[in-house]
C-alpha positions, 0 to 999 in steps of 0.5 A: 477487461470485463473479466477481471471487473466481473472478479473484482466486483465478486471479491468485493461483494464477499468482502462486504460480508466481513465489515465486522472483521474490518472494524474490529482489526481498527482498533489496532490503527486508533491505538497507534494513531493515539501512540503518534498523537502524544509522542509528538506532542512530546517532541513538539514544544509548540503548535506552530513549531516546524521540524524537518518541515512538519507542523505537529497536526501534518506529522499526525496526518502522515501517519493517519494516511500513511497508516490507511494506505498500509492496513487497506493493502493487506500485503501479509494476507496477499503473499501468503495467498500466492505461496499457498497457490505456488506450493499447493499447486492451485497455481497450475490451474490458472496456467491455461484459464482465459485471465492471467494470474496476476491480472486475477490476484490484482483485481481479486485483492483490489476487491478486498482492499477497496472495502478496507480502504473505504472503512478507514478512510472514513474512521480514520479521518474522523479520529483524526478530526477528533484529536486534531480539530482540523483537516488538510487544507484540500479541495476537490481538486487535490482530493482527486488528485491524491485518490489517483495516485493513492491507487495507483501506489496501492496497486504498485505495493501489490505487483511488489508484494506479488513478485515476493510471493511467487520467489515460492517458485524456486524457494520454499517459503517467500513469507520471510522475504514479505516481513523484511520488505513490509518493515522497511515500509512501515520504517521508511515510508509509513511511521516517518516521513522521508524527510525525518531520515539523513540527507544520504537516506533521503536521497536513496528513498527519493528513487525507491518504491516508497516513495512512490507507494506510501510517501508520495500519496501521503506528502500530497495528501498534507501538503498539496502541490501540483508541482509535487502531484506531478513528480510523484504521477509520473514516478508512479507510471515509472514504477508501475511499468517496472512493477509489472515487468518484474512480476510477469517476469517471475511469473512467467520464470516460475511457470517454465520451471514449473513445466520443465519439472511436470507440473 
């Protein structure tokens, strides 16, 4: 366990070298949050006015939130990281270190995600305060409780978005397969909450990674119950179990490959 903390806290200290970077790649959230704000303000007719359950002011947080989740991963960066290793070959070296490899990617992107996420979660929030005038009706309690499943979601998306880029193993290039899934997530559970979409859709997304990974974090972080707290821990354990077989699986797969060919 030190050894990967000892990763994190390396890629972390790196990552502060670059807040400049971050900073500047928020100017594409506050133009979309500000997007959001007024198309809604559009549908809304009144302030007070509910659809599918969402005041006009949570619909604009879901986004603000869901939106956070989504920029802090960088997903895009992370695949296209394991497909260079699995092409180039770095892969092989890891093969015999004293870590497993996806322990060192989880720690080392938790590294880069944790300096992202802190950064706009605090821009974020306040330019959400600026153009809404208020905050989720949370206590310290609640805010616990969406931070807990808000990294535990983020780690789910990782182990995902790692399994997409070892598939490097047997195909070419696995990047294609990570924009397909990254816009069902920014479709499904990112710029919509699940409610927005037919019965049939929703009763499909309530089993799905989404839920777990972007909605589930979101729908507390708006309107917080612990009823709902506990639905979406415990489908989050579920999904983290089977995240990670799926992504020792492929690992291991692609390194029998890998030995079978010579390297």
């Amino acid at each position: 366990m030190r050894k990967y903390l000892f990763i994190y806290k390396s890629e972390l200290m790196s990552n502060l070298q670059y807040i400049f970077n971050i900073l500047t790649g928020f100017i594409g959230y506050f133009i979309l949050i500000f997007i959001h704000l007024n198309l809604w303000k559009y549908i809304y007719n009144d302030p007070n006015e509910l659809i599918n359950g969402y005041s006009i002011n949570q619909m604009i947080w879901y986004v603000a939130f869901a939106e956070i989740l989504w920029m802090s991963l960088g997903g895009r960066k992370l695949c296209k990281k394991i497909c260079n290793d699995v092409r180039s070959g770095n892969i092989a070296y890891n093969i015999n270190k004293p870590y497993s490899y996806i322990g060192y990617s989880v720690s080392s992107h938790l590294g880069d995600v944790t300096v992202k996420a802190i950064v706009y979660v605090i821009l974020g929030m306040l330019v959400g305060y600026i153009f809404l005038g208020q905050f989720p009706n949370l206590n310290i309690f609640s805010i616990i409780a969406v931070l807990i499943t808000s990294i535990i979601g983020t780690v789910i998306n990782m182990l995902f978005v790692i399994s997409l880029g070892l598939l490097s193993f047997t195909i070419e290039d696995a990047n294609p397969f990570y924009w397909l899934y990254s816009k069902l997530i920014l479709l499904f559970g990112t710029i919509f909450p699940i409610e927005m979409f037919p019965i049939v859709i929703q009763k499909i997304l309530n089993f799905s990674p989404i839920y777990v990974m972007v909605y589930g974090p979101t729908k507390l972080f708006v309107d917080f119950t612990w009823n709902n707290f506990s639905i979406v821990f415990i489908a989050q354990l579920i999904y983290l179990l089977i995240a990670y077989l799926l992504c020792n699986f492929m690992y291991k797969k692609g390194v029998k490959n890998l030995n079978v060919n010579g390297g």
